[in-house]
C-alpha positions as CSV (number, residue, x, y, z in Angstrom):
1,X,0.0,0.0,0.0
2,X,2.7,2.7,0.8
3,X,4.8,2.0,-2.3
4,X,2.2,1.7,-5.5
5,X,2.5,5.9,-5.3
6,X,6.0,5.5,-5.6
7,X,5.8,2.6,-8.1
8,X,3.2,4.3,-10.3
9,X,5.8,6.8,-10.5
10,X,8.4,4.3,-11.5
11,X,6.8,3.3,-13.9
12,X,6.4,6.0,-15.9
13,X,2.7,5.9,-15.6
14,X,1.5,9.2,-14.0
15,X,1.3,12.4,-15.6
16,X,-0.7,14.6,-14.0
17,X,-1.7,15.1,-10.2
18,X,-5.1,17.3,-9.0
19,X,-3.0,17.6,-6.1
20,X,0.1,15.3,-5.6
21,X,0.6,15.0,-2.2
22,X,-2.9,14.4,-1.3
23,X,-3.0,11.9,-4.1
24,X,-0.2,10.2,-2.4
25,X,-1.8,11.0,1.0
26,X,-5.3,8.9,-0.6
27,X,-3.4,5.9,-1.5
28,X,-1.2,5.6,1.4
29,X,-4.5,4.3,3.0
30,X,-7.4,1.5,1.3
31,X,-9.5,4.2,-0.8
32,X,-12.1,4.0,-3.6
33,X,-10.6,4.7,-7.0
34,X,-12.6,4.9,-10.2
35,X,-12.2,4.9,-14.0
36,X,-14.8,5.3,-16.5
37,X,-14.5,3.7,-20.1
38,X,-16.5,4.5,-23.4
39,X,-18.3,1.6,-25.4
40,X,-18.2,4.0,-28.4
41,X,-16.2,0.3,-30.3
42,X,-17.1,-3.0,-29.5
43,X,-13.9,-4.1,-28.4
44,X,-11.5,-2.2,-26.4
45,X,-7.7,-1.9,-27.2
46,X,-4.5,-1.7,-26.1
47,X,-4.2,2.3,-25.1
48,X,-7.4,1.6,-22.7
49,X,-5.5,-1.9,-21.4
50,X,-3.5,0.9,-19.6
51,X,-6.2,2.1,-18.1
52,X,-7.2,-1.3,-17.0
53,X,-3.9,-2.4,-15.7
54,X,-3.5,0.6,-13.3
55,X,-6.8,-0.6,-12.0
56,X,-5.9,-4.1,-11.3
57,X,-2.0,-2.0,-9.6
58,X,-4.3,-0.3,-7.4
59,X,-6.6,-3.3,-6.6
60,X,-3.7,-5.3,-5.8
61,X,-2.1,-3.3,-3.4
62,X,-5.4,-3.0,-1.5
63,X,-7.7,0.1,-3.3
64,X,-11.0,-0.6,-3.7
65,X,-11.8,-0.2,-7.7
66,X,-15.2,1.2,-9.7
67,X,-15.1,0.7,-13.3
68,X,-17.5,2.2,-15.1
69,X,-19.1,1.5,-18.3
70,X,-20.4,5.0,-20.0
71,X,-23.6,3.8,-21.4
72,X,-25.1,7.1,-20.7
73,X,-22.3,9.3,-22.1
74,X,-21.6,7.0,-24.8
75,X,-24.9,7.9,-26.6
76,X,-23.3,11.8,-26.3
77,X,-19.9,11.0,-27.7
78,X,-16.8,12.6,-25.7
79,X,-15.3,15.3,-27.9
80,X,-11.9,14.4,-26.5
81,X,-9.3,14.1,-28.6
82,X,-11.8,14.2,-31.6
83,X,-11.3,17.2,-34.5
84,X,-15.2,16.9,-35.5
85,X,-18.1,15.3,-34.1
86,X,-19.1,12.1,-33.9
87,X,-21.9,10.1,-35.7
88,X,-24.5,9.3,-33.1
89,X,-24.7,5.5,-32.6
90,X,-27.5,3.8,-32.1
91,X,-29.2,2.8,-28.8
92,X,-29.5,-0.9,-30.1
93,X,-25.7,-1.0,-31.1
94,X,-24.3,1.1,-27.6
95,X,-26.1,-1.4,-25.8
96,X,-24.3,-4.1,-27.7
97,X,-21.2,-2.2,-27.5
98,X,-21.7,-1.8,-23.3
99,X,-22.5,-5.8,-22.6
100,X,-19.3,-6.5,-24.7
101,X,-16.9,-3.8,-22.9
102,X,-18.3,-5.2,-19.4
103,X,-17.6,-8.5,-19.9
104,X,-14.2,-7.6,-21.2
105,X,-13.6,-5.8,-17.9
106,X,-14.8,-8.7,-16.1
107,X,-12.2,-10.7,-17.2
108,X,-9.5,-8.7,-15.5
109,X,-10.9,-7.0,-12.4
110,X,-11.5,-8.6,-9.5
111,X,-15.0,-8.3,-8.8
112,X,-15.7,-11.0,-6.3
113,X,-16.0,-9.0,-3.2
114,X,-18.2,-5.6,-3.7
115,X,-15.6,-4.3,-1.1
116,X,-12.5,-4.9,-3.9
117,X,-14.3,-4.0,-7.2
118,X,-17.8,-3.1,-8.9
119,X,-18.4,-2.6,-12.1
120,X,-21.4,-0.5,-13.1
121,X,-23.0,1.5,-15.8
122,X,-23.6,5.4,-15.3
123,X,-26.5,4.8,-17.6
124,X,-28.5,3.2,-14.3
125,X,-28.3,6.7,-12.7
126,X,-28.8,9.4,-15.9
127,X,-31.0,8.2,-17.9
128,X,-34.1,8.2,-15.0
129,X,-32.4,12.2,-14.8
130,X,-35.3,14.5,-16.4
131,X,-34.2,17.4,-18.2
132,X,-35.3,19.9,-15.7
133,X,-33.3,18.1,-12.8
134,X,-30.0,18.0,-15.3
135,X,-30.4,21.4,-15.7
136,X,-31.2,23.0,-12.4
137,X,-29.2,20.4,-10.0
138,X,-25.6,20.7,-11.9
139,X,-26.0,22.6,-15.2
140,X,-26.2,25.8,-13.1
141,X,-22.5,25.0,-11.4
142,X,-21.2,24.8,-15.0
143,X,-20.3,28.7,-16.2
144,X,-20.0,28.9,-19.8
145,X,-16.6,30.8,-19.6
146,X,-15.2,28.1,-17.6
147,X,-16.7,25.0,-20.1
148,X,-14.9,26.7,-22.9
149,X,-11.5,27.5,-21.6
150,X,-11.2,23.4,-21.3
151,X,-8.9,22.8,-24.0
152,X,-11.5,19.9,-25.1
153,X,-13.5,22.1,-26.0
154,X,-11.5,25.6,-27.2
155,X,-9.6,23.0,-30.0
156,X,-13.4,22.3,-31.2
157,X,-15.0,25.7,-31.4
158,X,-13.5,27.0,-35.2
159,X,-14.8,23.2,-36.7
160,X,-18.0,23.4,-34.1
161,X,-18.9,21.5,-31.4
162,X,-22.8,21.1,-31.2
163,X,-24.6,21.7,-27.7
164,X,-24.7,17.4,-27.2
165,X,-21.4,17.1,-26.8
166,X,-20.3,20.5,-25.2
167,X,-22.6,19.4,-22.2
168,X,-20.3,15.6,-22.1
169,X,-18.0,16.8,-19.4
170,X,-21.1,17.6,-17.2
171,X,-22.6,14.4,-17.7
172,X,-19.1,12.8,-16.6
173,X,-18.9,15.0,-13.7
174,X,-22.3,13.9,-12.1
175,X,-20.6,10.3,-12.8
176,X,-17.7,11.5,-10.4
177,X,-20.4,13.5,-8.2
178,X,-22.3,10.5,-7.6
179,X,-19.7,8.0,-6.6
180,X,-18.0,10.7,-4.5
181,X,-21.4,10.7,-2.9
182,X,-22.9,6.8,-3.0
183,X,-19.8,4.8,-3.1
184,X,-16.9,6.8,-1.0
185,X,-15.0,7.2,-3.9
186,X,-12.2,9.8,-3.6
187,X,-9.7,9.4,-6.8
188,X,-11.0,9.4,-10.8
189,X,-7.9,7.8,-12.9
190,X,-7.9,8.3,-16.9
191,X,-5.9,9.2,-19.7
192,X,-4.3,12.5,-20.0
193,X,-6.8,13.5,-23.0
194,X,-8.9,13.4,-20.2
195,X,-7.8,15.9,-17.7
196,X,-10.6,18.5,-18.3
197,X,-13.2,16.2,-17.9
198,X,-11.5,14.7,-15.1
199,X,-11.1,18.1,-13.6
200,X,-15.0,19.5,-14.3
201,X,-15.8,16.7,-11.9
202,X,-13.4,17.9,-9.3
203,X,-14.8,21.2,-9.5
204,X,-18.3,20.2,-9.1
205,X,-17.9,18.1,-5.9
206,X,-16.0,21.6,-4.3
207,X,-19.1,23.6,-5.4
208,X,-21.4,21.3,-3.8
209,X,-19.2,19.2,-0.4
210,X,-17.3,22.3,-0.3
211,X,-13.7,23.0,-0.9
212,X,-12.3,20.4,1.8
213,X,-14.2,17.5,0.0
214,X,-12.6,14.7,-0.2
215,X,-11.5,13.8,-4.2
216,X,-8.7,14.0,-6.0
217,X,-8.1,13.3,-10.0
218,X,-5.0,11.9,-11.8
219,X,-4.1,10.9,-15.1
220,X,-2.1,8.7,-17.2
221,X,0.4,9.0,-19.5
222,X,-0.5,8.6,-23.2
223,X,1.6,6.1,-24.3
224,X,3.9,6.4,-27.4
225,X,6.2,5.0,-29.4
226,X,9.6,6.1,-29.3
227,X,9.6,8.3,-32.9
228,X,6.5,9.9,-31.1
229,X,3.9,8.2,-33.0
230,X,0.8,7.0,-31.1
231,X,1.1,3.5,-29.5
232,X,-0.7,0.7,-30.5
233,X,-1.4,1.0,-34.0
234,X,-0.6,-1.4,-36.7
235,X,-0.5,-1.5,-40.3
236,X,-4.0,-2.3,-40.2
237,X,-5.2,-0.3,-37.3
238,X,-6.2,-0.4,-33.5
239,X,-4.7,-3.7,-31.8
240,X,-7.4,-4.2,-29.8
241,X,-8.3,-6.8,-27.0
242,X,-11.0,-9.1,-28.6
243,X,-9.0,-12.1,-29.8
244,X,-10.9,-12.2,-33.2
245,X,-10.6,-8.7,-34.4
246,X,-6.4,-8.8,-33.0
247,X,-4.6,-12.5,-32.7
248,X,-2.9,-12.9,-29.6
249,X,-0.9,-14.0,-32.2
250,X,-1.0,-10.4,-34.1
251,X,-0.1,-8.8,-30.2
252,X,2.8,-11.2,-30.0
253,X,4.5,-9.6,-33.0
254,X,3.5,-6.4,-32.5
255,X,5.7,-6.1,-29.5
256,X,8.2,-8.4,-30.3
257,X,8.6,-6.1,-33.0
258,X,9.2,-3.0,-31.3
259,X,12.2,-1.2,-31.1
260,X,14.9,-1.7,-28.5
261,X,14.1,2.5,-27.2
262,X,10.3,1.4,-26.5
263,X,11.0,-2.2,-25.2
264,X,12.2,-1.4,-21.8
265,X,9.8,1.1,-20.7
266,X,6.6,-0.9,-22.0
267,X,7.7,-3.8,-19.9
268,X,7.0,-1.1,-17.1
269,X,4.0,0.1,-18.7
270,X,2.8,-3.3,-19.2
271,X,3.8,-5.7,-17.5
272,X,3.1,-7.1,-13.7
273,X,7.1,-8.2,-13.3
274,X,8.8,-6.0,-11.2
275,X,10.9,-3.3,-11.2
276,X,14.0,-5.8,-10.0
277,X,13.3,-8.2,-12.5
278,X,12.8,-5.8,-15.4
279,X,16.0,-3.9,-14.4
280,X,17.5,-7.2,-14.8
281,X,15.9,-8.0,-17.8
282,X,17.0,-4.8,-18.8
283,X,21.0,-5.4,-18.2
284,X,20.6,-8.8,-20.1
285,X,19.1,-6.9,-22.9
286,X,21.5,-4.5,-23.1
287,X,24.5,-6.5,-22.7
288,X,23.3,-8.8,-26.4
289,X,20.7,-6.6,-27.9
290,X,20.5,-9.3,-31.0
291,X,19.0,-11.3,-28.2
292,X,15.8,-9.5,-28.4
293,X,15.8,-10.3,-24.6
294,X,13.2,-7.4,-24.0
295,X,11.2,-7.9,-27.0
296,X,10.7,-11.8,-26.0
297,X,9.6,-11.3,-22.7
298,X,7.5,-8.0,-23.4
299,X,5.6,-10.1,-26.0
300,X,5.2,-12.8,-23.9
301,X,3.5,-11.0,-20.7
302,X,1.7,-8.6,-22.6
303,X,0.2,-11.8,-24.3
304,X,-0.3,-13.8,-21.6
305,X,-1.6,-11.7,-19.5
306,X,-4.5,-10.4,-22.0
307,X,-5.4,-13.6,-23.5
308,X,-3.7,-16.5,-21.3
309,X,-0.9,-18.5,-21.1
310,X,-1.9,-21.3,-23.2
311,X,-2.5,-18.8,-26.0
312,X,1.0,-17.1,-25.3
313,X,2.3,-20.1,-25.5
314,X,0.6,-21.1,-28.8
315,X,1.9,-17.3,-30.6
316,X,5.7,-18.5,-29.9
317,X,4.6,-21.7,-31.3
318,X,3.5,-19.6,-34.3
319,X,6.8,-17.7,-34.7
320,X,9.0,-20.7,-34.8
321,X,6.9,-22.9,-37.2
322,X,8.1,-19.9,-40.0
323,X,11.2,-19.0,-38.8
324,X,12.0,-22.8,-38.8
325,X,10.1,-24.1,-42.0
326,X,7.7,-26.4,-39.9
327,X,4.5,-25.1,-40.9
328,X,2.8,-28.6,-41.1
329,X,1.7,-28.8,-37.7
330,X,-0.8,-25.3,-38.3
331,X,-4.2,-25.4,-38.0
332,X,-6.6,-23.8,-40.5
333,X,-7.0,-20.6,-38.7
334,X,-2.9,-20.6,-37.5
335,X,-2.5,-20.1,-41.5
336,X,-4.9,-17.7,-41.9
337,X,-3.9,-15.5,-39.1
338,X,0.2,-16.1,-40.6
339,X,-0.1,-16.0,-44.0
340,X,-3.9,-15.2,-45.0
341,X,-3.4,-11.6,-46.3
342,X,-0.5,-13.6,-48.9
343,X,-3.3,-15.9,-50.2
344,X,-4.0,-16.4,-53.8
345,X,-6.0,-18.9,-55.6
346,X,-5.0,-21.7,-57.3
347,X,-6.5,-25.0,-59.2
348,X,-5.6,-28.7,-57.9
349,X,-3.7,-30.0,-60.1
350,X,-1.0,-27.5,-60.2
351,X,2.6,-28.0,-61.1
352,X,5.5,-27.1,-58.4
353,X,6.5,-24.5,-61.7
354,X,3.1,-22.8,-62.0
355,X,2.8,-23.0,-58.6
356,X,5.1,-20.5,-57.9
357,X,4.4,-18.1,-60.6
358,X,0.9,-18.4,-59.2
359,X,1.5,-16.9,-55.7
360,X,4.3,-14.8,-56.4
361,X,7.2,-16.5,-55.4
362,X,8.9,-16.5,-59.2
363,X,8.5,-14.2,-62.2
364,X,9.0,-16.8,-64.8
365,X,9.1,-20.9,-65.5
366,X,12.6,-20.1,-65.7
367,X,13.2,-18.3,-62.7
368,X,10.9,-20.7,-60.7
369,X,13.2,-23.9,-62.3
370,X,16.5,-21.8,-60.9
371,X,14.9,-21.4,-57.6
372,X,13.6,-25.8,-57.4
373,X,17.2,-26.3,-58.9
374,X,19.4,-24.3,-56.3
375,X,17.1,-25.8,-53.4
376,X,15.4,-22.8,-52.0
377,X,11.8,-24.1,-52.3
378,X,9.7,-25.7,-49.9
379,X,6.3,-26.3,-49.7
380,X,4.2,-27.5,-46.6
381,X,7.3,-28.0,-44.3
382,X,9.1,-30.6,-47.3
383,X,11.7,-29.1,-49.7
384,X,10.8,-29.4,-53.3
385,X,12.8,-30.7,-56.2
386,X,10.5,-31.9,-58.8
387,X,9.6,-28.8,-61.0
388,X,6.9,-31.3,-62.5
389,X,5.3,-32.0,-59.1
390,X,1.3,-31.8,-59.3
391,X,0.0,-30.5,-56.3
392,X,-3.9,-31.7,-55.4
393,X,-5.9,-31.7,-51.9
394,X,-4.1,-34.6,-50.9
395,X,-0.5,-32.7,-51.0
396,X,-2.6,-29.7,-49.3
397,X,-2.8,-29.0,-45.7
398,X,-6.2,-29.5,-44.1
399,X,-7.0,-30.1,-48.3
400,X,-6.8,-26.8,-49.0
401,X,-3.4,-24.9,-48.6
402,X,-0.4,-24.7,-50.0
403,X,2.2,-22.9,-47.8
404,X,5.1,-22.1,-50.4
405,X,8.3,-20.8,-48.7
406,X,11.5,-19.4,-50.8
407,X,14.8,-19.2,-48.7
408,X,14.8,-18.4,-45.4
409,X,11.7,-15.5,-45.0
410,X,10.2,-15.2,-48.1
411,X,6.5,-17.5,-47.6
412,X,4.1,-17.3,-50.1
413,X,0.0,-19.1,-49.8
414,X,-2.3,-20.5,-52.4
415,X,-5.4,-21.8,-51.6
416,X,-7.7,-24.2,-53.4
């Protein structure tokens, strides 16, 4: 309890304090802590995964936690971090999007014991709100002057920001208000796109507790890469935390991929290993950076920890099969996942030659004998020699593909 201030800190994962030594005063002692997350997507992803691993810090060392699902504010949008305004979703679809956020959330807080963790919805407590009540119980402590001077919404006013989403950060200050009130809780966490919002609430328990009330905000750091462009984006988008819109597969690469400036200080961003064993991870890393020391064991607990060992285990599994050549042993979905963006048609029937013309893997009959002749072909795991091999479902794997591989990284897929 007296140290996750200090290892918060550590960690790199604290940007901003309300007030830091009352923030550090709050956690010194078991407190209610709360963070709010939008169910604008479906799925959440990695940057919010930061959000939900400094829940499960403060949980651990003995902090009550309230996460909260904004099904209320996600049918306003939050302007944050947004240059125009959203497209209203549905109530059929938010609700959709809610159940499938709070069962995400379920599967990493601790929410056994109402005493270590709730999860709720803030739509329970405004949508029964009538207009009149919105207006005359908090819109009054909101002065125009001071809901435009939040930089949320000043970077919005020359594009326009309609009158629904100017009044968000009121909506999430009653969330604050009302768990202030009803549930003891004293700190709101989020990212640091977030700090006006965060701060509106502050403000609105002072005007109505008074200016000794007991709540403090603090935000997180933004995570990003080490050129300074956002974190977690691939080439084909968010990475998010639904296995079947990212892999763990997909996550596995994505950090085993990253660069040796960014390795290091994710495995403190997130991670659960210590700060011991990542400094020594650290001085192994450093000492044979070809190793990949980091990278391995970033990709591995990031993994594991989000979609489970046995999966963790299975993306290493994944890896070696094509840096080794023994891709027979992959299931239908492994190939996909590996080498479904490379696939390209092709009739049973076909000849080792045509074959490779086929998915890419030689420009010519010529070229494609060279490569059979010199030994650099392989298909399904077994090297080929036969330039007049006929390749039918039988020769496929699970009757279907045909996992070409030329030298050591080149891989190539057709598909009956």
């Amino acid at each position: 309890m007296d140290n996750i201030y200090e290892e918060l800190k550590a960690r790199g994962l604290i940007e901003q304090f309300s007030n830091e030594e009352k923030v550090k005063e709050l956690l010194s002692t078991p407190t209610a802590i709360y963070c709010g997350f939008d169910p604008s997507a479906a799925s959440m992803h990695l940057g919010n995964y930061v959000m939900i691993s400094l829940l499960m810090r403060l949980q651990k060392a003995g902090h009550k936690i309230i996460a909260v699902v904004g099904g209320a504010t996600g049918m306003i949008g939050d302007p944050s971090g947004k240059s125009k305004e959203r497209n209203l979703q549905t109530k059929e679809k938010l609700f959709a999007n809610t159940e499938s956020i709070r069962r995400q959330l379920e599967r990493f807080l601790d929410l056994s014991d109402p005493n270590k963790g709730e999860l709720l919805n803030n739509y329970d407590w405004i949508a029964p709100m009538s207009v009149l009540d919105f207006l005359r119980d908090y819109g009054k402590f909101f002065p125009i002057n001071y809901m435009l001077s939040k930089e949320i919404v000043a970077s919005r006013l020359e594009a326009g920001i309609s009158f629904t989403e100017f009044t968000y950060q009121i909506l999430q200050s009653i969330d604050f208000y009302l768990l202030n009130r009803d549930k003891g809780v004293s700190i709101q966490i989020g990212g640091n796109d977030q700090w006006g919002n965060l701060t509106s609430g502050l403000e609105l328990i002072r005007k109505l507790n008074g200016e000794n009330a007991k709540a403090e905000v603090m935000t997180a750091h933004l995570i990003t890469r080490s050129d300074g462009k956002k974190f977690g984006k691939s080439e084909d988008g968010a990475l998010f935390l639904d296995p079947e819109l990212t892999s763990p597969y997909q996550l596995y690469q994505y950090f085993i991929n990253c660069p040796d400036d960014d390795a290091v200080r994710y495995l403190k961003v997130f991670t659960f290993l210590s700060l011991e064993e990542i400094a020594e991870i650290e001085k192994e890393h450093l000492a044979n950076p070809g190793a990949r020391i980091a990278q391995k064991k970033l990709a591995y607990e990031v993994t594991k920890d989000i979609h489970g060992e046995k999966e963790a285990n299975h993306a290493i599994e994944m890896s070696n099969a094509l840096f080794n050549g023994n891709v027979a042993g992959l299931g239908e979905k492994d190939i996909e996942i590996l080498l479904g963006s490379l696939k390209k048609k092709v009739e049973p029937g076909i000849s080792l030659v045509d074959l490779l013309i086929a998915v890419g893997a030689a420009p010519s009959k010529t070229q494609a004998r060279t490569f059979v002749s010199q030994g650099s072909v392989s298909v399904n795991g077994e090297k080929a020699t036969d330039p007049a091999k006929v390749y039918g479902e039988n020769e496929a794997l699970h009757g279907k593909y045909l996992i070409v591989r030329r030298g050591k990284k080149n891989y190539y897929l057709g598909a009956f």
